[in-house]
mmJSON file of the N, C-alpha and C atoms, coordinates in Angstrom:
{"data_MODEL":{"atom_site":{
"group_PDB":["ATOM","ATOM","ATOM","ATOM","ATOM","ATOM","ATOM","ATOM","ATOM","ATOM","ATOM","ATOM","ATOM","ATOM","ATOM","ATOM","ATOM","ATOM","ATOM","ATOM","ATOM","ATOM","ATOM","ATOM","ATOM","ATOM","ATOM","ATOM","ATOM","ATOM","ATOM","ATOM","ATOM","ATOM","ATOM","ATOM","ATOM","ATOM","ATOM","ATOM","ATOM","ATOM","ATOM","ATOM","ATOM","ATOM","ATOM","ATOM","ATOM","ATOM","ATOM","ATOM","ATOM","ATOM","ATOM","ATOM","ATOM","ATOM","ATOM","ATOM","ATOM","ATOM","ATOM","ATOM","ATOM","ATOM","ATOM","ATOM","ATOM","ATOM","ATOM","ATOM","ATOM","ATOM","ATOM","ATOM","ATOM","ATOM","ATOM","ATOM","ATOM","ATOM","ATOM","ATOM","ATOM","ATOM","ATOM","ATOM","ATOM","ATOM","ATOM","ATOM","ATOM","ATOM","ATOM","ATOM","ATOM","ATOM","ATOM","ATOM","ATOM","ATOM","ATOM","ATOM","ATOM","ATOM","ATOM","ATOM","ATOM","ATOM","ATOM","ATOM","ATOM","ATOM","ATOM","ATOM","ATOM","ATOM","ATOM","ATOM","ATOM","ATOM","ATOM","ATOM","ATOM","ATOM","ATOM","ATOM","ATOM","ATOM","ATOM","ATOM","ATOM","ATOM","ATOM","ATOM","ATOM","ATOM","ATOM","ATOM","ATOM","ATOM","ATOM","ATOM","ATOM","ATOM","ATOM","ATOM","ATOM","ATOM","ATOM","ATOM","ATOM","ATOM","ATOM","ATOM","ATOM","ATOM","ATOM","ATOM","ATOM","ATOM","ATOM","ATOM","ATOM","ATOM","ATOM","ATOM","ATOM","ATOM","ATOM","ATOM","ATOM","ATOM","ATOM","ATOM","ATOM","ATOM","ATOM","ATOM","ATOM","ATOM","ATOM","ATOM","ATOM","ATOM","ATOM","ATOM","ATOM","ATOM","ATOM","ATOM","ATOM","ATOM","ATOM","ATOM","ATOM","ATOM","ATOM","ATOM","ATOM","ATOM","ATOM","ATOM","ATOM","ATOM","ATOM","ATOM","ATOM","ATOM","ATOM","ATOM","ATOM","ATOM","ATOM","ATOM","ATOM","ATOM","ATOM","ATOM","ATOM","ATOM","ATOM","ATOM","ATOM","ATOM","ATOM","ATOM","ATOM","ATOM","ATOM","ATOM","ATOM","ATOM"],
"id":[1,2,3,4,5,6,7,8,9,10,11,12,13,14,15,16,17,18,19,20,21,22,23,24,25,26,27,28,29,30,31,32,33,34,35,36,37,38,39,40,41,42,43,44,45,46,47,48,49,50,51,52,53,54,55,56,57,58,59,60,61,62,63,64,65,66,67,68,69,70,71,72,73,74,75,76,77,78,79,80,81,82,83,84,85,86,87,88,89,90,91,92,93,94,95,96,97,98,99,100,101,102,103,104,105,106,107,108,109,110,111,112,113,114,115,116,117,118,119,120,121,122,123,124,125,126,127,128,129,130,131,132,133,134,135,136,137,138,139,140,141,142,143,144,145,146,147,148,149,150,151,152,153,154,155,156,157,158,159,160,161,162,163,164,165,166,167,168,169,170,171,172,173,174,175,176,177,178,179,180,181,182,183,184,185,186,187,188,189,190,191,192,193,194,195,196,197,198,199,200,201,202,203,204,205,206,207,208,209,210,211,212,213,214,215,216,217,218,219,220,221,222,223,224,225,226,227,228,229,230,231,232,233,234],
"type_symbol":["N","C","C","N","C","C","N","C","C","N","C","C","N","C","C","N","C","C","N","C","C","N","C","C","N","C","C","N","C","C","N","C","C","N","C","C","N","C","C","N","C","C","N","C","C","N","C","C","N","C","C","N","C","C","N","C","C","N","C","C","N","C","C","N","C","C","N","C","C","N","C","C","N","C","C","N","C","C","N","C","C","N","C","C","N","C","C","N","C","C","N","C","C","N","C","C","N","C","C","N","C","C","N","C","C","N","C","C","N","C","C","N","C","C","N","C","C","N","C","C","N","C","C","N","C","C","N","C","C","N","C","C","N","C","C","N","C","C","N","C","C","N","C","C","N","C","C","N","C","C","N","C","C","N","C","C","N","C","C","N","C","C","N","C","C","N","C","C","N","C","C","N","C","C","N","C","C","N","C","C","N","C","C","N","C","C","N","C","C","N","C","C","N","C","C","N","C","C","N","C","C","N","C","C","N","C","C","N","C","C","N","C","C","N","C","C","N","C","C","N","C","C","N","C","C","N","C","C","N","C","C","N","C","C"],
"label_atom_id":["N","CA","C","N","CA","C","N","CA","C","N","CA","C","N","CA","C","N","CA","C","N","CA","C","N","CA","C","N","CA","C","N","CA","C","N","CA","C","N","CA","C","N","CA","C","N","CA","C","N","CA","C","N","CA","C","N","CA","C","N","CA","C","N","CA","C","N","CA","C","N","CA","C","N","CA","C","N","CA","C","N","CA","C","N","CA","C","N","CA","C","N","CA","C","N","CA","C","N","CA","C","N","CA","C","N","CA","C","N","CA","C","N","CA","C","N","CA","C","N","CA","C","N","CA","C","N","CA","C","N","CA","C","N","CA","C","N","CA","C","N","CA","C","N","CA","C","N","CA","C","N","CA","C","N","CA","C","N","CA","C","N","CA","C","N","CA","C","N","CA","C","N","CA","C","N","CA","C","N","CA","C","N","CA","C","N","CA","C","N","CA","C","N","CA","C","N","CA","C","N","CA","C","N","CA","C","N","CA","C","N","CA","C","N","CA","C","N","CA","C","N","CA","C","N","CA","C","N","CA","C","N","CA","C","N","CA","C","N","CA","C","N","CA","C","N","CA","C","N","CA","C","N","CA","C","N","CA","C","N","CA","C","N","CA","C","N","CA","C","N","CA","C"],
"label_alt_id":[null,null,null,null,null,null,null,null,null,null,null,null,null,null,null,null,null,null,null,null,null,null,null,null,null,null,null,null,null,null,null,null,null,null,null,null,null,null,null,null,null,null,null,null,null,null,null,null,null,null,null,null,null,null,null,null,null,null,null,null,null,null,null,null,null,null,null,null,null,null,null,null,null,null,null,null,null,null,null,null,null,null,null,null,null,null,null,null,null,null,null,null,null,null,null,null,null,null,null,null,null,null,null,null,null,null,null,null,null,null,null,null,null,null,null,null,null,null,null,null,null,null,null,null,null,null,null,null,null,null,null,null,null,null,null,null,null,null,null,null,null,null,null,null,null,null,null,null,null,null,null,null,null,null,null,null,null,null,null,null,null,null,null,null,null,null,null,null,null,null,null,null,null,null,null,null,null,null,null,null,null,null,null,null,null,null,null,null,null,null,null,null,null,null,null,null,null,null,null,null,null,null,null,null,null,null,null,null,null,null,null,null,null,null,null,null,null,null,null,null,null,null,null,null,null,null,null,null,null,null,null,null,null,null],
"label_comp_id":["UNK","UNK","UNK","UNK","UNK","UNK","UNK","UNK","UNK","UNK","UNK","UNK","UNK","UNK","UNK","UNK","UNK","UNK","UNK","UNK","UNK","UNK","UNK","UNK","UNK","UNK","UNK","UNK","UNK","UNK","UNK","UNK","UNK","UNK","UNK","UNK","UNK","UNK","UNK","UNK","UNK","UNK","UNK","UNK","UNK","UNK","UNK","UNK","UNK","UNK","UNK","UNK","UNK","UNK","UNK","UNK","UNK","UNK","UNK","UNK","UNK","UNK","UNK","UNK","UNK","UNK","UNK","UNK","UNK","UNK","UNK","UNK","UNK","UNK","UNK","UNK","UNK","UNK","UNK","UNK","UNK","UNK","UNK","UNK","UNK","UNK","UNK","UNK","UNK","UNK","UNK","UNK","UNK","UNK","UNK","UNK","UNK","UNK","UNK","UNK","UNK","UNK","UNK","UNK","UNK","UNK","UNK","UNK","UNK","UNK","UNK","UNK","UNK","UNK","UNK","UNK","UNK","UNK","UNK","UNK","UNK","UNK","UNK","UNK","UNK","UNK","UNK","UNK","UNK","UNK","UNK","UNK","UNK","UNK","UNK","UNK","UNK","UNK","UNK","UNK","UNK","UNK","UNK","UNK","UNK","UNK","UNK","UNK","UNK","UNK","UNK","UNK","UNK","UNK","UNK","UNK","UNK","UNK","UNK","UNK","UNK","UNK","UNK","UNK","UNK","UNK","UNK","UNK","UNK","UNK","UNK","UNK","UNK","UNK","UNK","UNK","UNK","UNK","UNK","UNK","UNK","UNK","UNK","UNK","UNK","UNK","UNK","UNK","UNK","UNK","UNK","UNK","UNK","UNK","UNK","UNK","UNK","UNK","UNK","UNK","UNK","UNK","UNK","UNK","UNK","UNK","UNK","UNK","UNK","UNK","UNK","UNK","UNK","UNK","UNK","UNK","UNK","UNK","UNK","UNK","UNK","UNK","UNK","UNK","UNK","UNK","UNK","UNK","UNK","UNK","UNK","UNK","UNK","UNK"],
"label_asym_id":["A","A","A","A","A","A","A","A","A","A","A","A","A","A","A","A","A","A","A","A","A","A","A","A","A","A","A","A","A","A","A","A","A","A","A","A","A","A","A","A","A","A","A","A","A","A","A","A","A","A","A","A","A","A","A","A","A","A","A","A","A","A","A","A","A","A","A","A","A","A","A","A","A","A","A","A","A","A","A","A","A","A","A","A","A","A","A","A","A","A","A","A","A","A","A","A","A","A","A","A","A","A","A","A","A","A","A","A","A","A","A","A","A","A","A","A","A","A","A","A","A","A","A","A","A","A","A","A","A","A","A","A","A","A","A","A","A","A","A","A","A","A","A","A","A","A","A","A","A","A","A","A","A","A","A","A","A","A","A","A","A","A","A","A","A","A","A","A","A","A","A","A","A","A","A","A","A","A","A","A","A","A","A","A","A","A","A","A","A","A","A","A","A","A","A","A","A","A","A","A","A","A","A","A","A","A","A","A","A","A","A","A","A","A","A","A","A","A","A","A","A","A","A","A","A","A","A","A","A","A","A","A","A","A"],
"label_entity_id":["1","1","1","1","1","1","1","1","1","1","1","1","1","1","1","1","1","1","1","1","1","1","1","1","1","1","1","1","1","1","1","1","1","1","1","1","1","1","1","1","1","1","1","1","1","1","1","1","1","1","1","1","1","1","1","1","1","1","1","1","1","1","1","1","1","1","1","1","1","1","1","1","1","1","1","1","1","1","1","1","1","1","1","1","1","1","1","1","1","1","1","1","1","1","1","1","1","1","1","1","1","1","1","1","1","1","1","1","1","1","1","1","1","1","1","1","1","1","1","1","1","1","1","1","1","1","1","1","1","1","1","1","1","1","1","1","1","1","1","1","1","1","1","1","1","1","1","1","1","1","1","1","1","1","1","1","1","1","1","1","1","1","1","1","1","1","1","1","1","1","1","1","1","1","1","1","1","1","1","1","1","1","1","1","1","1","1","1","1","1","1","1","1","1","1","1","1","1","1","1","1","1","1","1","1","1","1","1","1","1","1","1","1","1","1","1","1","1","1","1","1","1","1","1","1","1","1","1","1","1","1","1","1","1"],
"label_seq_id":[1,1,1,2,2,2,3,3,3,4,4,4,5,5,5,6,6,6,7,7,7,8,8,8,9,9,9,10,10,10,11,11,11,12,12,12,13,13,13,14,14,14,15,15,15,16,16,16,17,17,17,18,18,18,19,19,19,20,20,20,21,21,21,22,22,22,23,23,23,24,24,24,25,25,25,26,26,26,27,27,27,28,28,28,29,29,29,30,30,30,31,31,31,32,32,32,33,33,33,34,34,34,35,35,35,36,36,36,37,37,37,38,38,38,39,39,39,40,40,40,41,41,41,42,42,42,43,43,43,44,44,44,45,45,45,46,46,46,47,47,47,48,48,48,49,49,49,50,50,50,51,51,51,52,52,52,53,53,53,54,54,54,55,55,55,56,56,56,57,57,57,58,58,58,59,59,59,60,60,60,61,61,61,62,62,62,63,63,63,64,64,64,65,65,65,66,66,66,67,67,67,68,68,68,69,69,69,70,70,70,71,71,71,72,72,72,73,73,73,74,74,74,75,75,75,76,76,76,77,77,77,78,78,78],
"pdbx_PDB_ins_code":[null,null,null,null,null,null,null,null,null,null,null,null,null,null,null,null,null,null,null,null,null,null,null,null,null,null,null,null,null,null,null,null,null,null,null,null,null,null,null,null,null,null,null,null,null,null,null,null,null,null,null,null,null,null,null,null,null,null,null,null,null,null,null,null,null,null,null,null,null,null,null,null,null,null,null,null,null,null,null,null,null,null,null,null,null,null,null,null,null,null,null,null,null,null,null,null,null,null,null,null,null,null,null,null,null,null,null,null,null,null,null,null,null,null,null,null,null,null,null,null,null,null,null,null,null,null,null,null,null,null,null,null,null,null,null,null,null,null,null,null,null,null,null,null,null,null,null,null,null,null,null,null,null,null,null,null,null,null,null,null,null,null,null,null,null,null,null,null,null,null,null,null,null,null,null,null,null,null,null,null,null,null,null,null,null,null,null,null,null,null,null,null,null,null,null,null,null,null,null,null,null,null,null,null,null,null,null,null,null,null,null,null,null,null,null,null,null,null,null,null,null,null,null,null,null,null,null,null,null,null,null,null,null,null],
"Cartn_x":[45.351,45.236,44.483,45.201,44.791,43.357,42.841,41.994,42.591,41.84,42.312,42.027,40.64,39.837,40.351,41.503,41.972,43.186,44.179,44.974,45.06,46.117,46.143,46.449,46.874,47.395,46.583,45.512,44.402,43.338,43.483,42.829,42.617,41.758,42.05,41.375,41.301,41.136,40.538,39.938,39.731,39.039,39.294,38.701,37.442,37.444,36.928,37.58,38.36,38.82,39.995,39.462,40.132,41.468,42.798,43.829,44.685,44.333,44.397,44.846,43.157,42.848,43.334,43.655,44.617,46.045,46.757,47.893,48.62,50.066,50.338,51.447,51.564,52.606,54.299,54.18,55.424,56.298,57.162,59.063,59.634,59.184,60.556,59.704,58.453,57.499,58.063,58.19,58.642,59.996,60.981,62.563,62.573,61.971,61.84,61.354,60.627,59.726,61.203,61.833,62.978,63.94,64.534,65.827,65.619,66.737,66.728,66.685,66.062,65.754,66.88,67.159,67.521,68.152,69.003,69.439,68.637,67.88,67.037,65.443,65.224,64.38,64.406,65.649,66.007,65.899,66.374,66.439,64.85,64.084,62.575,62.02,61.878,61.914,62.616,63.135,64.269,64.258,65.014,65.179,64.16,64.607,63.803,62.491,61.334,60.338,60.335,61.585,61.843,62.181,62.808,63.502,62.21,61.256,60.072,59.02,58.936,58.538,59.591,60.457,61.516,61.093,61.448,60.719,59.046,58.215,56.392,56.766,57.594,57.79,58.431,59.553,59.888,58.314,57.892,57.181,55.773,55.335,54.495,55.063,56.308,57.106,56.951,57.26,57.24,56.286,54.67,53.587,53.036,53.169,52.883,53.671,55.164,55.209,54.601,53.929,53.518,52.176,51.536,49.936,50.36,51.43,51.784,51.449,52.789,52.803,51.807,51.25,49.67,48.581,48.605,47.805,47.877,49.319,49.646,49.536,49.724,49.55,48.22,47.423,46.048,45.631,45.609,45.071,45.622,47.198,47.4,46.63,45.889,45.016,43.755,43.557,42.611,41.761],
"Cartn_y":[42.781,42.163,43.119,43.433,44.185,43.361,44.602,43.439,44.497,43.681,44.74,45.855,45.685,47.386,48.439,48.088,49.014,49.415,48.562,48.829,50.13,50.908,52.52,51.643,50.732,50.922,50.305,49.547,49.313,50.062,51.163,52.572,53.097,53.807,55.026,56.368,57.487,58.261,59.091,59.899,60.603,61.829,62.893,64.217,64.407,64.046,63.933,64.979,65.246,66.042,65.249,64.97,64.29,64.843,65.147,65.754,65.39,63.984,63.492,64.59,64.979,65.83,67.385,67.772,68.89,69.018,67.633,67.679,68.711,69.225,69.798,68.692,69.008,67.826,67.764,66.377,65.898,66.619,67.266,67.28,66.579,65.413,63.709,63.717,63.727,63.11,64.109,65.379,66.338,66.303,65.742,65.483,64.28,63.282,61.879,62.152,62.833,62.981,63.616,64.268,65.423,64.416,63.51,63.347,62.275,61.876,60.859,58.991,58.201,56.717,56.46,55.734,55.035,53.943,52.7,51.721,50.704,50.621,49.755,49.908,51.11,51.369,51.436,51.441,51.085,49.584,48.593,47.361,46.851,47.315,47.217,47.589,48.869,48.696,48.995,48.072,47.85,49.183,49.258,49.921,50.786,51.786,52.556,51.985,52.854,52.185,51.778,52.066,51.337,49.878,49.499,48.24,47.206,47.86,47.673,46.95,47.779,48.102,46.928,46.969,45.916,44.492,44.117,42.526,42.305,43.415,43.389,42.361,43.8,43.389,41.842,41.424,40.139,39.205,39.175,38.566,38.371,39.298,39.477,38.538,38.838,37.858,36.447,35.986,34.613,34.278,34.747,34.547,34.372,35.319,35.19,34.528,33.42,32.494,30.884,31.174,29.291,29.857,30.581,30.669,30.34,30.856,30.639,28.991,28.347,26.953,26.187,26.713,25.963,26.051,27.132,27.136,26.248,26.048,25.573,23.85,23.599,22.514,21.619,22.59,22.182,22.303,22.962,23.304,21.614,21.244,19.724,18.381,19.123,17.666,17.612,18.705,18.415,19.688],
"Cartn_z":[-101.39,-102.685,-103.603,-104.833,-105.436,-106.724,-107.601,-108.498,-109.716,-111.008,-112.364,-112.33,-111.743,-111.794,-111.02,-110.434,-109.36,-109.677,-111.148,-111.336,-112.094,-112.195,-112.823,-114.34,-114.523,-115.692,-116.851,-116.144,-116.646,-117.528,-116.556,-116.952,-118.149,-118.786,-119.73,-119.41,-119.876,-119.553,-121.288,-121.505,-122.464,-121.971,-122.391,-122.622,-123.769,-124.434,-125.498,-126.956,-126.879,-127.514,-128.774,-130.491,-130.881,-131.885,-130.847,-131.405,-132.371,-133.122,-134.422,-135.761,-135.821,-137.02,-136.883,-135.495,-135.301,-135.776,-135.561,-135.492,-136.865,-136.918,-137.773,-138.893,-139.661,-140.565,-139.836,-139.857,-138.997,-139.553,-139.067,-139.484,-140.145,-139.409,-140.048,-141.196,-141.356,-142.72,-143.437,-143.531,-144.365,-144.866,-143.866,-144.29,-144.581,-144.411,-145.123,-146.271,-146.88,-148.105,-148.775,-148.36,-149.384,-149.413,-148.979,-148.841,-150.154,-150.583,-151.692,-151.241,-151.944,-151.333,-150.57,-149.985,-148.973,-149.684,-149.547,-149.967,-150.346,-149.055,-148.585,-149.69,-149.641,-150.669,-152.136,-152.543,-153.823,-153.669,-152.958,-153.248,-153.06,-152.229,-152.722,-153.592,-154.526,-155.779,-156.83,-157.446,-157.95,-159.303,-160.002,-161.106,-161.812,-162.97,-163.12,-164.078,-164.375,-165.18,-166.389,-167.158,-168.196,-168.018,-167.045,-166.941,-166.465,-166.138,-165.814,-167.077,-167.825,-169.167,-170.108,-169.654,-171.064,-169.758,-168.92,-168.307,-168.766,-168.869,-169.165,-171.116,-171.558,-173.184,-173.099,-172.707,-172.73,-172.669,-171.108,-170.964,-171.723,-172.769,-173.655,-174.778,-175.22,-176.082,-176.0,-174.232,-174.6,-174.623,-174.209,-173.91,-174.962,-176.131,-177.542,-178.478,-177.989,-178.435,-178.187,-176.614,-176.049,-176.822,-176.764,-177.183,-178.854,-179.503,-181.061,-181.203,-180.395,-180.532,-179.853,-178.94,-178.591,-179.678,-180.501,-181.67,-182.724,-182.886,-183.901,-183.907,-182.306,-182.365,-182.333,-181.693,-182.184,-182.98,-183.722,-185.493,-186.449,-185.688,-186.004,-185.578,-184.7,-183.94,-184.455,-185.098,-185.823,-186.129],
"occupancy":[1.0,1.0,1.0,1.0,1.0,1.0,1.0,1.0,1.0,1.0,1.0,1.0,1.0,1.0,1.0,1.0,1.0,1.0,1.0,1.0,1.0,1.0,1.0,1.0,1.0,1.0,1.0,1.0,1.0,1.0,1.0,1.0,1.0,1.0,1.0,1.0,1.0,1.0,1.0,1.0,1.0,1.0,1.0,1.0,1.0,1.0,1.0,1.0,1.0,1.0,1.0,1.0,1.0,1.0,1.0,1.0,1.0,1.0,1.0,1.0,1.0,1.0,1.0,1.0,1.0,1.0,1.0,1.0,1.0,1.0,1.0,1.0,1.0,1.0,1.0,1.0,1.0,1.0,1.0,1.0,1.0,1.0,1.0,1.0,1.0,1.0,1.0,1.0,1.0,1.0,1.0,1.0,1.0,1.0,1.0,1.0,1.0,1.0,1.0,1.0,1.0,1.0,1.0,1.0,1.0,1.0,1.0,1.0,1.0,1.0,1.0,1.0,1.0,1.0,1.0,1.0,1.0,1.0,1.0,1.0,1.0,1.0,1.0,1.0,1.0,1.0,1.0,1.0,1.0,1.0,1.0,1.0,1.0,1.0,1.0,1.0,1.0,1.0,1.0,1.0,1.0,1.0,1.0,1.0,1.0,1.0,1.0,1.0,1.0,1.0,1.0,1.0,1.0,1.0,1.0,1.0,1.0,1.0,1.0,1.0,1.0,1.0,1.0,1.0,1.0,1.0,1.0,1.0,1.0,1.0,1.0,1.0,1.0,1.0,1.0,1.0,1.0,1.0,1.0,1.0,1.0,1.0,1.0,1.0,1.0,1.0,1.0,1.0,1.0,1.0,1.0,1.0,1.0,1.0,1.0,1.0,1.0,1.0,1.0,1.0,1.0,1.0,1.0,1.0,1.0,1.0,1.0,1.0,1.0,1.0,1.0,1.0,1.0,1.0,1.0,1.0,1.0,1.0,1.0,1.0,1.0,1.0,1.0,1.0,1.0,1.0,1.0,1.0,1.0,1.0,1.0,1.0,1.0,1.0],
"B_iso_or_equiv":[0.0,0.0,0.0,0.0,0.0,0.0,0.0,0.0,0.0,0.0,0.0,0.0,0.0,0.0,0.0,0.0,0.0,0.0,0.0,0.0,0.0,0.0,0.0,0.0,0.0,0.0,0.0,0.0,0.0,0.0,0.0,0.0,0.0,0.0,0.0,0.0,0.0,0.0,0.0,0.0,0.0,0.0,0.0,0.0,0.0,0.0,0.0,0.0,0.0,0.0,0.0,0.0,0.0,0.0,0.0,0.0,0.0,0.0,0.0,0.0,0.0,0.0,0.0,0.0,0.0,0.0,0.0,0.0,0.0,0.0,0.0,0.0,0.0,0.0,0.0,0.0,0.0,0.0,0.0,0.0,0.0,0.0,0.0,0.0,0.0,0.0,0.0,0.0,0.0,0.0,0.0,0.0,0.0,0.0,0.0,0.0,0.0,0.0,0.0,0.0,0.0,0.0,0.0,0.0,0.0,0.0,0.0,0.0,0.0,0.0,0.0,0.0,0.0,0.0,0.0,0.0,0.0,0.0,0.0,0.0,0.0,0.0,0.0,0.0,0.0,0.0,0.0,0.0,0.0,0.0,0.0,0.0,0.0,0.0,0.0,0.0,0.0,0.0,0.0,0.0,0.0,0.0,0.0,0.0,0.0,0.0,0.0,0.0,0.0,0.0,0.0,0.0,0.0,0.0,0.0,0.0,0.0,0.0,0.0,0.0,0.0,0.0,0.0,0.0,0.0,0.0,0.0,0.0,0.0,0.0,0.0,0.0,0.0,0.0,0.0,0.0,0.0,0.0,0.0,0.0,0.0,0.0,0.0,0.0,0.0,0.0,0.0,0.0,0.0,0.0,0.0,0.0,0.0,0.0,0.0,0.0,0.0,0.0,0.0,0.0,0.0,0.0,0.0,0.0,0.0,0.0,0.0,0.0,0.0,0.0,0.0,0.0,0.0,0.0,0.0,0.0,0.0,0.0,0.0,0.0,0.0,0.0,0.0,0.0,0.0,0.0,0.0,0.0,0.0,0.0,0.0,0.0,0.0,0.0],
"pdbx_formal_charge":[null,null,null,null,null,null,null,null,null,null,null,null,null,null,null,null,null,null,null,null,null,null,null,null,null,null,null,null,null,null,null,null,null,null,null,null,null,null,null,null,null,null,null,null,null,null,null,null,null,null,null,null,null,null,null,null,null,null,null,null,null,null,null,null,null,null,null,null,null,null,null,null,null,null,null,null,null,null,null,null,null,null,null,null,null,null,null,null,null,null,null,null,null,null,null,null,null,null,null,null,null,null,null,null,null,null,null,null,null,null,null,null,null,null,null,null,null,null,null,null,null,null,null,null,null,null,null,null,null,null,null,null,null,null,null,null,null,null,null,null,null,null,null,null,null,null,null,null,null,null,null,null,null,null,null,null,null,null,null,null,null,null,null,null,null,null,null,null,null,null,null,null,null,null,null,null,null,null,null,null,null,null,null,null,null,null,null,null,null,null,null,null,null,null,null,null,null,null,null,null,null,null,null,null,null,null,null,null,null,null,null,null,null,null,null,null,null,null,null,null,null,null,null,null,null,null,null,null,null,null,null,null,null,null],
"auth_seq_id":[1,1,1,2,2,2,3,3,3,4,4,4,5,5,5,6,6,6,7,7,7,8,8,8,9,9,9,10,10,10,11,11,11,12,12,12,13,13,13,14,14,14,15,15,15,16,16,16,17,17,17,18,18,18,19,19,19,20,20,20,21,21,21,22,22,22,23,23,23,24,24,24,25,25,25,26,26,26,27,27,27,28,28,28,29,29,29,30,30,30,31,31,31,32,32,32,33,33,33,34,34,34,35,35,35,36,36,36,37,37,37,38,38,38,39,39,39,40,40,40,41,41,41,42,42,42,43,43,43,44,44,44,45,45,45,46,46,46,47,47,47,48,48,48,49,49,49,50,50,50,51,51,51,52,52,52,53,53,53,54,54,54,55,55,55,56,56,56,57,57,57,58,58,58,59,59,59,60,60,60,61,61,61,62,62,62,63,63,63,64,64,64,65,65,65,66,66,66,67,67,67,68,68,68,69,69,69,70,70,70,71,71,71,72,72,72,73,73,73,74,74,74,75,75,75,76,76,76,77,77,77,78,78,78],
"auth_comp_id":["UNK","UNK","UNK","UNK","UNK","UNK","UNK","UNK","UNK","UNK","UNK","UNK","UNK","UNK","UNK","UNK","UNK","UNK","UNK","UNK","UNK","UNK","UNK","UNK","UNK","UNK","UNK","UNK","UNK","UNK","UNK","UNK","UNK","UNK","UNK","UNK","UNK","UNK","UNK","UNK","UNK","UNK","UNK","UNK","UNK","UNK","UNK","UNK","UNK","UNK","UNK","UNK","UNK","UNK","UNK","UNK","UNK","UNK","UNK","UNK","UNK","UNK","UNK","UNK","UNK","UNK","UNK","UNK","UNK","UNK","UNK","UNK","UNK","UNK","UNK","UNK","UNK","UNK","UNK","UNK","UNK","UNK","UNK","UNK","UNK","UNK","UNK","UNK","UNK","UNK","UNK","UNK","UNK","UNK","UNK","UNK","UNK","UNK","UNK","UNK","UNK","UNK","UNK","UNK","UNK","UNK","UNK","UNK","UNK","UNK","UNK","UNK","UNK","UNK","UNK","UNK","UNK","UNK","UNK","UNK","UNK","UNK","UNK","UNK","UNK","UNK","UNK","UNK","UNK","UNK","UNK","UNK","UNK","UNK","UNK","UNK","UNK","UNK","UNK","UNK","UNK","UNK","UNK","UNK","UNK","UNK","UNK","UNK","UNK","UNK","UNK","UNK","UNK","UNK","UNK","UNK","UNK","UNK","UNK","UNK","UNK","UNK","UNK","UNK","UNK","UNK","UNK","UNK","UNK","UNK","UNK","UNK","UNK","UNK","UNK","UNK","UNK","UNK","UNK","UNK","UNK","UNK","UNK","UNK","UNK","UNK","UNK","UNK","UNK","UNK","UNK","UNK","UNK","UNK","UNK","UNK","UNK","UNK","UNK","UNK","UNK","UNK","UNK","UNK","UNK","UNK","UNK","UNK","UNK","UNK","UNK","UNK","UNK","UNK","UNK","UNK","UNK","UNK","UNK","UNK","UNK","UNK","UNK","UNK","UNK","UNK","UNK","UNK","UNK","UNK","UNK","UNK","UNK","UNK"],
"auth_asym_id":["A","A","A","A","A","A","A","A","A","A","A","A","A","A","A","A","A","A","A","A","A","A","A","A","A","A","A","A","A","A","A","A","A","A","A","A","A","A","A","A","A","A","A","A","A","A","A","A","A","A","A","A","A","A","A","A","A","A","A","A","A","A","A","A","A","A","A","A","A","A","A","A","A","A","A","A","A","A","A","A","A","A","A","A","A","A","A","A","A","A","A","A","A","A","A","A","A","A","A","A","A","A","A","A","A","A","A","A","A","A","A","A","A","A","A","A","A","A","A","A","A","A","A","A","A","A","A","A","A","A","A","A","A","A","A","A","A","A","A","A","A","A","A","A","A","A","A","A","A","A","A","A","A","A","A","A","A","A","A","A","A","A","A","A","A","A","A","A","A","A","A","A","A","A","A","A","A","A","A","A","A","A","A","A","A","A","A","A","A","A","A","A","A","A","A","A","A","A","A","A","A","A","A","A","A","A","A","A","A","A","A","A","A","A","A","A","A","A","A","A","A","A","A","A","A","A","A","A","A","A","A","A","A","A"],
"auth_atom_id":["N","CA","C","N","CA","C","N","CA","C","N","CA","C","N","CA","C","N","CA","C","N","CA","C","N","CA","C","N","CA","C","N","CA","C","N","CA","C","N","CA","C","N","CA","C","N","CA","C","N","CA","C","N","CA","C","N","CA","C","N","CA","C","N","CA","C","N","CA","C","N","CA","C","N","CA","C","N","CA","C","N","CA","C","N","CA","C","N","CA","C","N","CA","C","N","CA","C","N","CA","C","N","CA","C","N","CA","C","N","CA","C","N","CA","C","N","CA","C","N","CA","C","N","CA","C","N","CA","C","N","CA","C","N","CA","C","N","CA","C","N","CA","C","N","CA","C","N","CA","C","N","CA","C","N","CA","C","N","CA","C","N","CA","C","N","CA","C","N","CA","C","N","CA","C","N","CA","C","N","CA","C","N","CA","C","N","CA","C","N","CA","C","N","CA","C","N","CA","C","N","CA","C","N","CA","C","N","CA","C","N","CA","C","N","CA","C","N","CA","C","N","CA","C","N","CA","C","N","CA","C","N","CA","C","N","CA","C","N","CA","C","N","CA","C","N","CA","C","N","CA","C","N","CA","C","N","CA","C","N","CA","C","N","CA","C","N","CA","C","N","CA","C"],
"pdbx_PDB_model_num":[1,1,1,1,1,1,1,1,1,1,1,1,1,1,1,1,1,1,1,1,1,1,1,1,1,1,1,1,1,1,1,1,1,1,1,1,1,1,1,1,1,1,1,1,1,1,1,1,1,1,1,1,1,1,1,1,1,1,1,1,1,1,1,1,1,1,1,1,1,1,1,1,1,1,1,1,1,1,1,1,1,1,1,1,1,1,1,1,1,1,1,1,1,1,1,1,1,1,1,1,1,1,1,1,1,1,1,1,1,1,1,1,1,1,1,1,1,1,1,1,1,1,1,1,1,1,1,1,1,1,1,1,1,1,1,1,1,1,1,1,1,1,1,1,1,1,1,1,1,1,1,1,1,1,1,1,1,1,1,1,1,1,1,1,1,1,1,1,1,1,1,1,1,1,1,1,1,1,1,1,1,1,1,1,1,1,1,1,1,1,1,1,1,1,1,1,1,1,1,1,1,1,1,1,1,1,1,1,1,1,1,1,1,1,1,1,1,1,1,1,1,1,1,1,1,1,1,1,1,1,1,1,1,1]
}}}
């Protein structure tokens, strides 16, 4: 009968040596970085920063029409 402490896979092991901050820049990170978005990444973010910029402007629009007619209607109440 075995126990945990005896299992190998339990185990760890370290050198102390932290080969993290050695490593050199991935390949894939370098050809992922060049290649052009993906499908999938266009549909996460959607369109360019103008189209961005014209939904902000709308939404400034209607915002500065309910605050218009909220003004207006209180200025009627008295």
């Amino acid at each position: 009968m075995s126990t945990a402490a005896s299992d190998p896979s339990a185990t760890t092991t370290t050198n102390g040596s932290n080969n993290a901050s050695k490593k050199t820049p991935s390949l894939m990170l370098d050809k992922y970085l060049a290649t052009p978005p993906t499908i999938t990444e266009n549909l996460a973010f959607p369109g360019p920063p103008r189209a961005a910029k014209r939904v902000a402007k709308e939404k400034r629009k209607k915002a500065a029409e309910f605050i218009e007619g909220w003004q207006a209607e209180w200025e009627r109440m008295g």
